[in-house]
N, C-alpha and C positions, 0 to 999 in steps of 0.2 A: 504494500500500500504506500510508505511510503518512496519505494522507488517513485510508483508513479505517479507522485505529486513533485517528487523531484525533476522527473523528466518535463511534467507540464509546468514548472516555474523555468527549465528552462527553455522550452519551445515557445513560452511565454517573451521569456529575457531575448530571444536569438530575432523573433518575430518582431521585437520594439529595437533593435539592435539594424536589425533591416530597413525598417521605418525610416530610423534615425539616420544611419549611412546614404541614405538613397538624398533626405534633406540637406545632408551637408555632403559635399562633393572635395576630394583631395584631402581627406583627414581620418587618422586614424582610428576608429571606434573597440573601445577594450570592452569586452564580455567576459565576464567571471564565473563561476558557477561552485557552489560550497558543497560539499559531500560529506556527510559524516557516517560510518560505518559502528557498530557498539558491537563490542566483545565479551568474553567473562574469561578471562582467564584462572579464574578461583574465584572460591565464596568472597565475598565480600568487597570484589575487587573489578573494576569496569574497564574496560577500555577504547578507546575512541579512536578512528584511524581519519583524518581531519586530510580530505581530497581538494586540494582546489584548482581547479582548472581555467585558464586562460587563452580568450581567443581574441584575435584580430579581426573583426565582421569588416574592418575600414578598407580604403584603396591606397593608403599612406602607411607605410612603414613608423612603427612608435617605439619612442627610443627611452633607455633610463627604465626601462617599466620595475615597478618597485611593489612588492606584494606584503600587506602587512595581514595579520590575524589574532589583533591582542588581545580577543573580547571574551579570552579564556582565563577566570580569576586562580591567581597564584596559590588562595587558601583551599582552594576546590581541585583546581585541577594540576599536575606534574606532568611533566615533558619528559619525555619515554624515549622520542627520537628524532630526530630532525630539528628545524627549528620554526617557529612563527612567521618568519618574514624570510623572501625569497627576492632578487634582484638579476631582472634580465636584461641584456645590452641590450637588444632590440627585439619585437616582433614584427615577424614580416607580416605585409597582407595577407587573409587568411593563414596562418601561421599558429599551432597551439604551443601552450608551455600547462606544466602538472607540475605541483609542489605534496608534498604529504608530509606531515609529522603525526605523532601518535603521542595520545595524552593520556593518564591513567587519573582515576578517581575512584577514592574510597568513600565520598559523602554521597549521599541517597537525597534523593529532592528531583524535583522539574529543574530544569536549566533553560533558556532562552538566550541562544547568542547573537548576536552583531553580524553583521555583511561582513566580512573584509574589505578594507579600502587598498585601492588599488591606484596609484600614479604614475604617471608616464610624460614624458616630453615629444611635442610637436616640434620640428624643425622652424614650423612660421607660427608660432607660435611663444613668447617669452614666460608667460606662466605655465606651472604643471597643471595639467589635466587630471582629473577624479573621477575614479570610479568605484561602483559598489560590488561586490559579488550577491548573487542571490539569496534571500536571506534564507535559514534553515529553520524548519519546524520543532517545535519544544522536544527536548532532549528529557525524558523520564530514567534518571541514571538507578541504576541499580533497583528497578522495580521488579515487584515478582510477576513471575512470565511462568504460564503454562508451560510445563514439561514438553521437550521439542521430542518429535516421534523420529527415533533412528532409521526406522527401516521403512518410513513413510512410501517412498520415494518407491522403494521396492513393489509394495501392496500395491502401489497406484497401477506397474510395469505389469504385473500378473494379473492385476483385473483389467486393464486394458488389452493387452495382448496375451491372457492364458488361453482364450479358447479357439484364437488364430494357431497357434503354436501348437496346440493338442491335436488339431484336424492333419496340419502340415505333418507332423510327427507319425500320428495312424498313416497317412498319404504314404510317406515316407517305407514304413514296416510292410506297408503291404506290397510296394513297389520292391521291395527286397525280396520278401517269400515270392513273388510271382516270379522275379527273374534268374532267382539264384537252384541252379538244379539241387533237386533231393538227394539226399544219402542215399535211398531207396532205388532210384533210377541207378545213381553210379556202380552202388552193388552190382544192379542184373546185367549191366553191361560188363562187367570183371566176368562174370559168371560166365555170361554168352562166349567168351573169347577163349 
């Protein structure tokens, strides 16, 4: 479910991204787009895989581009790996870049974070350009969650295709006995000789 609220904020973001680039002509247009994945690596212990993705929707090359993501609080959450903020020479027109860090949290509660703000320099341009990334849906960290079914996946394979597979398999046995000579036959021919 929420994948695809993430995909429609960003077919949302890419479709005003479009808009916006067709209005302004020789400039670069930054699209962002925030991912958060949640993990358990143990009882009591959460963790966050924080995707952020950057595109060029413009027809100009955007230089300096500068990715921040501080709107993760230090008493809440630890940095596992990578880091918040990424800095690219340049994106080209259509051009992506991908940053990830991972953040761990042992407090329970909703969480609600921030866009990332994203800067860039235009060549004709003397001020930095801003941008937001998409913003992300409330984060329920460490809530209890229905027991996830291991072999879900399987049940679904067998009830979907077990009674294709049982027919092919008789097909199969019977195509065997019909074409494979008998024991019986090969005796009387030993015999006959």
């Amino acid at each position: 479910m929420t994948m695809m609220r993430s995909l429609l904020l960003l077919l949302v973001a890419l479709a005003a991204s479009a808009a916006a680039a067709s209005a302004v002509q020789d400039a670069p247009f930054v699209v962002a787009h925030k991912k958060v994945a949640l993990s358990r690596p143990g009882p009591g212990v959460e963790r966050l895989a924080v995707t952020l993705d950057l595109y060029n929707q413009g027809s100009v090359t955007a230089y300096d581009v500068s990715l921040n993501d501080d709107s993760w609080p230090q008493e809440a959450f630890q940095l596992i790996s990578g880091t918040t903020s990424k800095i690219v020479d340049k994106l080209d027109p259509g051009a992506t870049a991908s940053h990830n860090f991972i953040l761990e949290t042992k407090t329970q509660g909703k969480f609600q974070g921030s866009p990332a703000i994203i800067r860039y320099r235009v060549p004709t341009k003397a001020a930095l350009q801003e941008a937001y990334s998409t913003p992300m849906f409330p984060l329920d960290i460490l809530a209890e969650r229905p027991p996830q079914q291991k072999f879900e996946w399987a049940k679904r394979l067998v009830g979907k295709y077990g009674p294709l597979v049982s027919v092919v398999s008789f097909v199969g046995v019977f195509v065997y006995l019909v074409a494979s000579p008998s024991k019986s036959a090969a005796a009387k021919s030993k015999k006959k000789r």
